[in-house]
Each structure stands twice: as structure tokens, then as C-alpha cells.
C-alpha positions as CSV (number, residue, x, y, z in Angstrom):
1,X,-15.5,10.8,-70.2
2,X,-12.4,10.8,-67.7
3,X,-12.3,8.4,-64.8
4,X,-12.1,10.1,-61.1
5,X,-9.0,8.5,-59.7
6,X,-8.8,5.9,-56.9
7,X,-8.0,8.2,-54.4
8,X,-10.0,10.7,-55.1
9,X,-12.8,8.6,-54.9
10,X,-14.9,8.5,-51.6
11,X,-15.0,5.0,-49.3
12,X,-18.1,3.1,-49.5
13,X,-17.5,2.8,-45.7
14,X,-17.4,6.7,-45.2
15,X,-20.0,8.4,-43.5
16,X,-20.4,12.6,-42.7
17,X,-23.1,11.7,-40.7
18,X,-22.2,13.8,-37.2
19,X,-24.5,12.0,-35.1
20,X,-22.9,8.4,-36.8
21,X,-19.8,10.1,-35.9
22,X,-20.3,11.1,-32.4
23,X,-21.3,7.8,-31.7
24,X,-18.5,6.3,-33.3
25,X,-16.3,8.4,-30.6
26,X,-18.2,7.5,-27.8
27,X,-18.0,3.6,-28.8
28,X,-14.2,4.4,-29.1
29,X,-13.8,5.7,-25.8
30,X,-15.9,3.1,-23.6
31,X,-14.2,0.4,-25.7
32,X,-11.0,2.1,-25.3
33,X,-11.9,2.3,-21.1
34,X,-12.9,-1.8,-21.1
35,X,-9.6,-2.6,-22.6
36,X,-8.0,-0.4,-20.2
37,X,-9.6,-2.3,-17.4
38,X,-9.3,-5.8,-18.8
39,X,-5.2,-4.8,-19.1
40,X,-5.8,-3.5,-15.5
41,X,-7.0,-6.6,-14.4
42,X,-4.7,-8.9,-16.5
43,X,-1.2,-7.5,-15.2
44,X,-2.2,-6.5,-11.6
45,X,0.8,-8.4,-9.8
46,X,3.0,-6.1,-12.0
47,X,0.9,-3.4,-11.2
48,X,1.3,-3.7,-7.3
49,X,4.9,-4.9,-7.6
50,X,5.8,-1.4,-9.1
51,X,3.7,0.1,-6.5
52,X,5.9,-1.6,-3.8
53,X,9.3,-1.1,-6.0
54,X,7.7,3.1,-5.9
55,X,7.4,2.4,-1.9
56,X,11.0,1.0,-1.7
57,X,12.0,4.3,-3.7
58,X,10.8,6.6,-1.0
59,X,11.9,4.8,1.6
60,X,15.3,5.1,-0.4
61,X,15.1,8.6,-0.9
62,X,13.8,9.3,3.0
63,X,17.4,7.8,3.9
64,X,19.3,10.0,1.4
65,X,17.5,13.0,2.5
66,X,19.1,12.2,5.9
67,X,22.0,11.7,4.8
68,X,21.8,14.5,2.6
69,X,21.5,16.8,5.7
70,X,25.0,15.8,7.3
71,X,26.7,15.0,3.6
72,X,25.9,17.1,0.2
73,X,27.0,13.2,-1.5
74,X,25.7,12.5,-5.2
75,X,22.0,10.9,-5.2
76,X,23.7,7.8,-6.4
77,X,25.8,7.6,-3.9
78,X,23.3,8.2,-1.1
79,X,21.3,5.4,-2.8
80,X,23.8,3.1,-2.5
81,X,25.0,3.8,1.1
82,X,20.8,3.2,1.8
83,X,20.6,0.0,0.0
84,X,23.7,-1.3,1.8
85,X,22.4,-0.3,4.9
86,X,19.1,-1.8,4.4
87,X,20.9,-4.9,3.4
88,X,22.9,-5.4,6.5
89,X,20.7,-5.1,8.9
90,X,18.9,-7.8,7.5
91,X,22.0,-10.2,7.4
92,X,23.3,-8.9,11.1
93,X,20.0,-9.8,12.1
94,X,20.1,-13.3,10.8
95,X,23.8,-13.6,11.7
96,X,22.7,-12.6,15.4
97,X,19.4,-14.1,16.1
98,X,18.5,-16.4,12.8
99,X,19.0,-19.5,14.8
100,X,17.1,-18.4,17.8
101,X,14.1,-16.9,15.7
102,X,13.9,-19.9,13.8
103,X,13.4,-22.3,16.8
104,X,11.3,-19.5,18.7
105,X,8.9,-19.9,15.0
106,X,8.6,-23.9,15.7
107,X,7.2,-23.3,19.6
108,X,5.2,-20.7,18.4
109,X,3.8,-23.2,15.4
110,X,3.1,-25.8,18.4
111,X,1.8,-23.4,21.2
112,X,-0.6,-22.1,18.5
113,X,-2.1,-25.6,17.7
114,X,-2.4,-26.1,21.2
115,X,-3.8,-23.1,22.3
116,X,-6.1,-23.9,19.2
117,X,-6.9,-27.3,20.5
118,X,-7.7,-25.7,24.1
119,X,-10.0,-23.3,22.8
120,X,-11.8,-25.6,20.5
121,X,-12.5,-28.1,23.6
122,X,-13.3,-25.2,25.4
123,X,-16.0,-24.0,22.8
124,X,-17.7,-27.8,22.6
125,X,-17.8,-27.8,26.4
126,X,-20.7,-25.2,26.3
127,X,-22.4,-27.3,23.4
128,X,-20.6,-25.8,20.4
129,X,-20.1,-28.6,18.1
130,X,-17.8,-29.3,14.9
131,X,-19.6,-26.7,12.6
132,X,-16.4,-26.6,10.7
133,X,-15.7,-29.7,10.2
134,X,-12.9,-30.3,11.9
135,X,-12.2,-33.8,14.3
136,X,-10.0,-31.5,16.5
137,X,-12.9,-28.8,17.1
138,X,-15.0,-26.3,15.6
139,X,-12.0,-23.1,16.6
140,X,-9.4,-25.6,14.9
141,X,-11.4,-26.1,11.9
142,X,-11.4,-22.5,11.3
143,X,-8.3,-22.2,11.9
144,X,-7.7,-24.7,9.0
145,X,-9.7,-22.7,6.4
146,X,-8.1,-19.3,7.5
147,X,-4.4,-20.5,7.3
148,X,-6.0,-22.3,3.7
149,X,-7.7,-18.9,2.9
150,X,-3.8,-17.3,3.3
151,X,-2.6,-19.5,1.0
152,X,-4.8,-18.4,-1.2
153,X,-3.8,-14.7,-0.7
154,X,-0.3,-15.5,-1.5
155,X,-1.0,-17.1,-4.9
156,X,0.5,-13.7,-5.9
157,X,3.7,-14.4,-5.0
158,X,4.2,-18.1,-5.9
159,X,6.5,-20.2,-4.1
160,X,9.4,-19.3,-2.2
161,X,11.2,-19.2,-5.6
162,X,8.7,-16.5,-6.6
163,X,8.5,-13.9,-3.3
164,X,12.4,-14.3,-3.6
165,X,11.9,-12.7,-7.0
166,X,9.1,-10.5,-6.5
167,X,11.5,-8.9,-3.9
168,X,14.4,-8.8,-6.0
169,X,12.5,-7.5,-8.6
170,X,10.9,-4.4,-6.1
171,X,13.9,-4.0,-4.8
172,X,16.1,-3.2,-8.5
173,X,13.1,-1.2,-9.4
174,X,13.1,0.7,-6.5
175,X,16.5,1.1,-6.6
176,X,16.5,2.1,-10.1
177,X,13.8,5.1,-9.9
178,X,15.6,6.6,-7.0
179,X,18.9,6.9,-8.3
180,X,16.9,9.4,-11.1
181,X,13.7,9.8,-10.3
182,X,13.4,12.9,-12.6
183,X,14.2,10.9,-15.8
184,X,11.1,8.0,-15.0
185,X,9.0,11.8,-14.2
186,X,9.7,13.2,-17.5
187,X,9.3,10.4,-19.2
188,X,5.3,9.9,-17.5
189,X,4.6,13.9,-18.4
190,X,5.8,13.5,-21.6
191,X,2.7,11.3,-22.4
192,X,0.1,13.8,-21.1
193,X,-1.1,16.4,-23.5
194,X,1.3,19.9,-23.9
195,X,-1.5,22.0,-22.2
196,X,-1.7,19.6,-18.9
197,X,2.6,19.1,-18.8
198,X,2.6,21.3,-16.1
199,X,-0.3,20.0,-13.8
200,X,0.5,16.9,-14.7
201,X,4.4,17.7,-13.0
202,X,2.5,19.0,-10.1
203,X,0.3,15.9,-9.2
204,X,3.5,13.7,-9.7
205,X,5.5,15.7,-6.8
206,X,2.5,15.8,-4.6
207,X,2.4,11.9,-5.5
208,X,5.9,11.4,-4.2
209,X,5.6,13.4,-1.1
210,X,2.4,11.6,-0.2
211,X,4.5,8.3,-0.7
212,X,7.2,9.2,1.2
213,X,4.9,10.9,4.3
214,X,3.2,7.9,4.0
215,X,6.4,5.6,4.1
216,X,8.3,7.6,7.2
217,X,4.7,7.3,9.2
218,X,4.7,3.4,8.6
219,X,8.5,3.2,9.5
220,X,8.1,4.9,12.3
221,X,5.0,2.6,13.2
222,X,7.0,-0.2,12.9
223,X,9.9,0.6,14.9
224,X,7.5,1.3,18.0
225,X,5.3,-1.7,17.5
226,X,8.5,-3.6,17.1
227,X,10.6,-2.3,20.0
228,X,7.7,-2.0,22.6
229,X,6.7,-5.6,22.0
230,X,9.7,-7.4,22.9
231,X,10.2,-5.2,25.6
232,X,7.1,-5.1,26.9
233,X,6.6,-8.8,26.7
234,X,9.8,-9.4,27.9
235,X,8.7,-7.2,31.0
236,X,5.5,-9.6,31.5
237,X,7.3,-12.8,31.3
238,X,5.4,-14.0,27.7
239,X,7.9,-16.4,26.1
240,X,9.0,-15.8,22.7
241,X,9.0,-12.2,23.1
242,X,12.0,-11.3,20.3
243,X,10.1,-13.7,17.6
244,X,6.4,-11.8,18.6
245,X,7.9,-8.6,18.6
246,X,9.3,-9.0,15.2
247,X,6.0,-10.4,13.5
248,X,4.7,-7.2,15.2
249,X,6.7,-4.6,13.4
250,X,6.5,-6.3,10.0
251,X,2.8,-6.9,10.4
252,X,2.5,-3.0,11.7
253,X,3.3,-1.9,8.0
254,X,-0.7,-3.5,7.3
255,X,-2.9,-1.1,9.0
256,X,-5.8,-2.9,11.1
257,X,-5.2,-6.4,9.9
258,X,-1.7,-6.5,10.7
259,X,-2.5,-5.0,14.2
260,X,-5.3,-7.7,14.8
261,X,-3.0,-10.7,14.0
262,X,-0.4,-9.9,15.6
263,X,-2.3,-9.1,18.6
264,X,-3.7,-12.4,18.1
265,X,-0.7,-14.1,18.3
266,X,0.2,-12.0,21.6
267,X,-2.8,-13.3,23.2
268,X,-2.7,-17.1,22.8
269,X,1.1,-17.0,23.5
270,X,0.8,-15.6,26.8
271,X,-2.7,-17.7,27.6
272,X,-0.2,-20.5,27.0
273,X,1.7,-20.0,30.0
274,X,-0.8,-19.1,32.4
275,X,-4.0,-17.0,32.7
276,X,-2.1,-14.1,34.1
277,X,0.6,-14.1,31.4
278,X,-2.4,-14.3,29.6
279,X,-3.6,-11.2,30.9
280,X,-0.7,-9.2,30.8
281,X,-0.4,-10.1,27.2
282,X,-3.5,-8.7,26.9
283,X,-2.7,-5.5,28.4
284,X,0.2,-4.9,26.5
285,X,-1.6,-5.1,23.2
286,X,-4.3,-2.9,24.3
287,X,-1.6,0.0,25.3
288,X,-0.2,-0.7,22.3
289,X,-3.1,-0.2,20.5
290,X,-4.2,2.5,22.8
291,X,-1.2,4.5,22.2
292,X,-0.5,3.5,18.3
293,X,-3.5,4.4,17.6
294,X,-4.3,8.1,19.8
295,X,-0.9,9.0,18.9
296,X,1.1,7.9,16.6
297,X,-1.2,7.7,13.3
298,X,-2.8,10.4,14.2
299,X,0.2,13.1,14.2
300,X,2.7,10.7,11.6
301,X,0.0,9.2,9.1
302,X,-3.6,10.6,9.1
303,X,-1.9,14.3,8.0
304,X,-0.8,12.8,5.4
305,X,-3.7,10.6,3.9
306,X,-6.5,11.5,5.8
307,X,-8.5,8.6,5.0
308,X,-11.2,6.9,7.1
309,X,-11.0,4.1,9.1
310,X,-14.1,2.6,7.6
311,X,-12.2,3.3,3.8
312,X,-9.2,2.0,4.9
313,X,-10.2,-1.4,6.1
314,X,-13.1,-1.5,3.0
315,X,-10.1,-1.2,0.7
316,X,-8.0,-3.7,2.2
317,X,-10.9,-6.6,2.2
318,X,-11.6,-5.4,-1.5
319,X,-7.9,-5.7,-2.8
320,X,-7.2,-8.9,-0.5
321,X,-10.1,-10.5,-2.3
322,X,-9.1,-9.2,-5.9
323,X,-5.5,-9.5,-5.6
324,X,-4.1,-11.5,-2.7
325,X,-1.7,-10.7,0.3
326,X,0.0,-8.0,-2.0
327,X,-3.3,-6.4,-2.4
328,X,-4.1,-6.2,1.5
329,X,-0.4,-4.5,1.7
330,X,-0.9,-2.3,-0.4
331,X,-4.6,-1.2,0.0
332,X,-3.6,2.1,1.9
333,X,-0.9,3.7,-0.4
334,X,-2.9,3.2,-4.1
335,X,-6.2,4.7,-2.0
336,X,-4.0,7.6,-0.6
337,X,-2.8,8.4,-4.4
338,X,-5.9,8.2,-5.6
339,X,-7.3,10.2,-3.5
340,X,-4.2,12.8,-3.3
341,X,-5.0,12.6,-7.5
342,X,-9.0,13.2,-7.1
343,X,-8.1,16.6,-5.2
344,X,-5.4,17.5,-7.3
345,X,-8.2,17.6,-10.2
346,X,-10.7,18.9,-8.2
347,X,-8.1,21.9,-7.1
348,X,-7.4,22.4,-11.0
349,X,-10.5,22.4,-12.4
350,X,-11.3,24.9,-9.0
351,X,-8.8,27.2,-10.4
352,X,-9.4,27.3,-14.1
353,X,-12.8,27.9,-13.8
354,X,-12.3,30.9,-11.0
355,X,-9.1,32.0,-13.6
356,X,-11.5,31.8,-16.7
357,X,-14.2,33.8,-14.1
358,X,-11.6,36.5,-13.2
359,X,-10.7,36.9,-16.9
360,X,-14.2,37.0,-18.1
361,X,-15.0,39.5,-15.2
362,X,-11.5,42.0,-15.9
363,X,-12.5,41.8,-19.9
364,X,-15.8,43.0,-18.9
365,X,-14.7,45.4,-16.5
366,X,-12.2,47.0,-19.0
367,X,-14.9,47.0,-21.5
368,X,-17.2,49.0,-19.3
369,X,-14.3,51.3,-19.1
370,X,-13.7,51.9,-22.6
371,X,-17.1,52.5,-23.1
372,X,-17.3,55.2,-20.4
373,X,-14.0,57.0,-20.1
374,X,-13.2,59.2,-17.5
């Protein structure tokens, strides 16, 4: 009697079970979702830091596009004449004003802690005591565990040494993916499945417009928030106007939160002067609210996103807590591609089934007429 050989033999581990099998690919799947999520978890500073180097892209390739319209120049080229520019406007700005902004940033560090000492007296003069813990007043004590709660929220970046990188780092990658944005896009579709290449190609350009719509409408909100500041404070005689007018166009690219601190800062500047710099102060953040808010993001940002308020500041509390300052920054863009992805399905899976309805209806139809011919 002849042996059956080794591998013909079946594994003592082998099942043909289908419900042992099914099970088995549903174990597979969840498992392969957790890892997914761990992995999510694990690397999302790298995650967010290509989500800011994708940002830097558009904002690269919104420059080109302009450039493009005056110039038919190579993408390359375009890039680099961006990049440049981008570049020297940041050292003409130190060159011109680096001296002044940095002294204007030490009164602002002592007219805070005063103004933070004021109000703290102020508060245990109607009976509110040190509930924070703080010798210097219950207002100063909380300002203590806000400024220690930021430094919490920039554990993302590091040190110095580290945000120096991390911006060097978003700033190549940027660089990098719009100098040929269609080789990084081939080489995402190539991992989706044949039969989904071509939606797939779809959601990624919808992806990029959306990132650049989204990028021109926070540009633009910084340039007004930035320009109307200084002048406006200049007009109302708050001291450090150029310094506050700066922190307000960088903060402006944080919907709501930047707003609020900034506005913040407005305030107990110009109550540091006198109560009717204080009040002017005041005014000038509410009309720059007021108009910021009625005009601006409604007609720049909110056709492109569409997101609620309510979603918008949910998402930024969320990602502050789970992933620091990074997260807070970019809250808004990874909610607008996910949502911008959740209707691109929603449209596909819209169409194929109407498509498979059509078909199923003209196969009918044409079997109706076969059936009965004229």
C-alpha cells in the first residue's frame, strides 16, 4: 500500500467549515481595523505633519496658479519662485521689524501679568478667593494652569529644536508634492482596487480642491484680521498695535480659538492704558468679529466646507486633547476631507445603484419588447 504524499496530504489545522470560515474573515477584518487604529494612534504627529506639508502644497500651488495666469512657466519653476517668495517675506519682515516685535513681545509678557494681577485683585474684592491656588489671585492662578495646559499642547512639537524641524520637514514635503503632485496621486490609486481606480482619482481631485478652497479662504482671513488690527488699533491709540496685529493674523488661521485669544489679548492691552482704550479695543474686536464672521467666512470658507459651527469647535477640543496644538490647527481641514470623502461615497454608491436600477429597468424593457414585437 502506497503512501499519499506530504503535500497531498490535508493540514490537521484545515477546516471547510463555511461558518468557521466566515468567522475567520470577520476576526481578520476587526483585527485588521484595531491595528489600523493602534498605527493611527501611534504615528499621529506624522500624520498631521503630512497634513500640514499637504496644506503648504496648496498654498504652493494657489501661488503658481497665479502666476500661471500672467506666465505659462514650468510647475517647478512656479514652485520655486513661491517658496522664495514665501521665504522673503519672512526674513524682510524680521530684517524690518524683528527688533521692534521682539521688545513689543516683552511689554506685552509684563502688561499681561499686570492686567492679570489687576483683574485677580479685582475678583477677591467682591469675595472671590484663591480657588486656584495661586498667592497672586484666583484669575492669575488660572492663568498659570492655562499657559501650563499650552505646554502641554505643544508636547507635539518638542523644543525649539523640534518645531524648527517639524517646519522644515512640512515645508520639503510640501514642497516636494507640489512640484509633481500627479506622481504622489498615482502612486495612492495605485493601491485601491482596479474597479475603484477611477473614483478613487475623483475623490483625490475633489480632495485637493477642497484643500486649496480651504487654504485661499484662511489666507485671505488672515490678511484682513492682520491688516485691520494694526490699523485699527493704531487708529484707537492701543500700544503694541504691529505686535497684536501680527498674533492676529497667525492666530486667524485657527477658527474660533484663534479669534478668542487674540481678542483676548486685544482687550487687556487696551484696558492697560485706560478704560476707554479699553473700550475701543473692545470695539475693534467686535467689528472684527462682526464683519469676519457675516462676511468673510461665509462667502470664502463655509462654500467650501460647509461645516457647523458646533462641529467645528467639537473637533478642535477633541483633536487639542488627543493630539496637542497641531491637532487644534488642524481640526478644520481633516473634518472637511472627511466629510468631502463621506459624500463622495455617498454620491457613488447614489449612482451605481440608480446605474444598476436603469440597467435592470432597460434589460427589462427590451425584454418586454422582444416578447411582444411590433
Amino acid at each position: 500500500m502506497s503512501e499519499t504524499p506530504l503535500h497531498k496530504t490535508e493540514s490537521p489545522v484545515a477546516t471547510r467549515d463555511p461558518l468557521i470560515i466566515d468567522t475567520l474573515k470577520q476576526a481578520s477584518v476587526w483585527f485588521g481595523i484595531a491595528v489600523a487604529l493602534f498605527l493611527t494612534w501611534k504615528l499621529a504627529n506624522a500624520i498631521l505633519l503630512i497634513v500640514a506639508g499637504l496644506i503648504f502644497a496648496a498654498f504652493i500651488d494657489l501661488g503658481g496658479r497665479a502666476i500661471c495666469k500672467v506666465w505659462d512657466a514650468p510647475r517647478w519653476l512656479r514652485a520655486t519662485i513661491v517658496t522664495l517668495g514665501f521665504f522673503g517675506a519672512i526674513i524682510g519682515l524680521v530684517a524690518a521689524a524683528g527688533m521692534q516685535l521682539v521688545e513689543q513681545a516683552g511689554e506685552l509678557s509684563q502688561t499681561l501679568d499686570a492686567q492679570i494681577t489687576r483683574l485677580s485683585l479685582f475678583l477677591e474684592s467682591y469675595g472671590i478667593t484663591s480657588f486656584a491656588g495661586s498667592e497672586r489671585g484666583p484669575l492669575a492662578g488660572i492663568a498659570q494652569q492655562l499657559l501650563g495646559s499650552f505646554g502641554k499642547l505643544t508636547q507635539a512639537l518638542g523644543t525649539a529644536a523640534g518645531a524648527l524641524g517639524s517646519f522644515i520637514l512640512v515645508v520639503v514635503l510640501g514642497i516636494y508634492i507640489a512640484v509633481e503632485p500627479r506622481l504622489y496621486e498615482r502612486g495612492v490609486e495605485w493601491l485601491a482596487p482596479k474597479r475603484s481606480r477611477k473614483s478613487f482619482a475623483a475623490l483625490l481631485d475633489e480632495l485637493a480642491d477642497t484643500m486649496r478652497r480651504w487654504t485661499l479662504g484662511r489666507l485671505i482671513a488672515m490678511l484682513f484680521e492682520g491688516v485691520f488690527t494694526m490699523v485699527a488699533l493704531l487708529i484707537a491709540g492701543v500700544p503694541l498695535a504691529p505686535l497684536l496685529g501680527l498674533i492676529a493674523g497667525i492666530l486667524a488661521f485657527i477658527p474660533n480659538i484663534g479669534a478668542f485669544i487674540s481678542g483676548t489679548l486685544i482687550v487687556l492691552v487696551g484696558f492697560s492704558v485706560s478704560t476707554e482704550t479699553g473700550v475701543a479695543a473692545l470695539v475693534v474686536y467686535m467689528v472684527l468679529q462682526f464683519v469676519e464672521g457675516n462676511f468673510i467666512t461665509p462667502y470664502v470658507e463655509r462654500k467650501v466646507v460647509d461645516i457647523a459651527p458646533a462641529v467645528t469647535l467639537a473637533a478642535q477640543l477633541l483633536f487639542g486633547v488627543l493630539f496637542g496644538l497641531l491637532g487644534v490647527m488642524l481640526a478644520v481641514p481633516i473634518v472637511a476631507m472627511v466629510k468631502v470623502t463621506l459624500e463622495h461615497r455617498r454620491a457613488s454608491t447614489a449612482a451605481a445603484t440608480s446605474g444598476s436600477g436603469a440597467a435592470w429597468k432597460d434589460s427589462d424593457t427590451s425584454s418586454e419588447s422582444s416578447a411582444h414585437p411590433s
